[in-house]
NUVO-39949 format. One record per residue (C-alpha): residue in one letter; y negated, x, z. Coordinates in Angstrom, 1 decimal. Example, Ala and Ser with C-alpha at 12.3 -4.5 7.8 and 13.67 -1.06 7.14 Angstrom:
<vofis>
  fikol      yy      xx      zz
      A     4.5    12.3     7.8
      S     1.1    13.7     7.1
</vofis>
This chain:
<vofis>
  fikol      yy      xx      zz
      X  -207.2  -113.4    82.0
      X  -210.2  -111.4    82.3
      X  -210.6  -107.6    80.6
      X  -211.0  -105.9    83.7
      X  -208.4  -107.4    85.6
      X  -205.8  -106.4    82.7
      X  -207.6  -102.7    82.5
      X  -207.2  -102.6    86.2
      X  -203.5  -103.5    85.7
      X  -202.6  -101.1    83.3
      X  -204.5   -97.9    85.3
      X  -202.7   -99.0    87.8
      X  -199.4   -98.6    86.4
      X  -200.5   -95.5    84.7
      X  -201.5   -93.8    88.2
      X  -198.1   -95.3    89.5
      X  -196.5   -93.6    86.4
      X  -198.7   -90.2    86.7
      X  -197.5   -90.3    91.2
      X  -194.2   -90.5    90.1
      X  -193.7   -87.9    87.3
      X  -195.5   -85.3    90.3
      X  -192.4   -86.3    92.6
      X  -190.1   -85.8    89.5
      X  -191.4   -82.3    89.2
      X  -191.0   -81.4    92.8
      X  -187.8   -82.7    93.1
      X  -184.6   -80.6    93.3
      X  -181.9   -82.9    92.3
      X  -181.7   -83.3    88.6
      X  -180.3   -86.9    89.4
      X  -183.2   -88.0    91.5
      X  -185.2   -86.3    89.0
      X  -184.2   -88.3    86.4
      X  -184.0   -91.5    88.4
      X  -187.9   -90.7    89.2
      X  -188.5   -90.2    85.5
      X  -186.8   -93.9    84.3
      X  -189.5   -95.0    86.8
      X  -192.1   -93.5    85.2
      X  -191.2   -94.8    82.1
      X  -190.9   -98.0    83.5
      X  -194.0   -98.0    85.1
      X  -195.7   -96.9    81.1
      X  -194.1   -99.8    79.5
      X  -195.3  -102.1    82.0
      X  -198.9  -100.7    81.3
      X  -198.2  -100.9    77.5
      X  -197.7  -104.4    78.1
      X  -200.2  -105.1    80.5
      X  -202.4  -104.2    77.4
      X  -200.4  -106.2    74.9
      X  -201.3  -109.4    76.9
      X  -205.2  -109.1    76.6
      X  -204.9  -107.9    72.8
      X  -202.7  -111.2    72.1
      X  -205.0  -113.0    74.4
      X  -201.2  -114.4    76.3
      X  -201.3  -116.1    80.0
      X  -198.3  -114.7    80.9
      X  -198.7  -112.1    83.9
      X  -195.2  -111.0    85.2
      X  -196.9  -110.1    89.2
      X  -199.8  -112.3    89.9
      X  -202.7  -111.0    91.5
      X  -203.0  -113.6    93.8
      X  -198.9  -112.4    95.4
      X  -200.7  -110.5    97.9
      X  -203.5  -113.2    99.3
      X  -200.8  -115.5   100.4
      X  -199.9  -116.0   103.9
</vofis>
């Protein structure tokens, strides 16, 4: 997998992460609030691993990039 498409990957979880912590803060509900904030954290560990896979130089890639090409 190349560098940039793994850097790419992880930004983009960390702006997904980043988009939903500002709808955590905005929100009124301290359960949706919370449930917004698991995202978030999800969205961080996915980026954490995105990184992991080029620093162990692994195939695996849990979403290929391709997913949204096909027809």
């Amino acid at each position: 997998m190349a560098w940039e498409a793994v850097m790419k990957r992880e930004q983009e979880y960390r702006k997904l992460a980043e988009n939903v912590l500002k709808r955590a803060a905005n929100e009124h509900s301290a359960q949706m609030r919370a449930e917004w904030e698991i995202l978030a954290a999800r969205y961080l560990a996915l980026a954490s691993q995105s990184k992991k896979i080029e620093e162990n130089d692994t195939s695996f890639d849990p979403i290929p990039w391709d997913r949204s090409r096909r027809r």
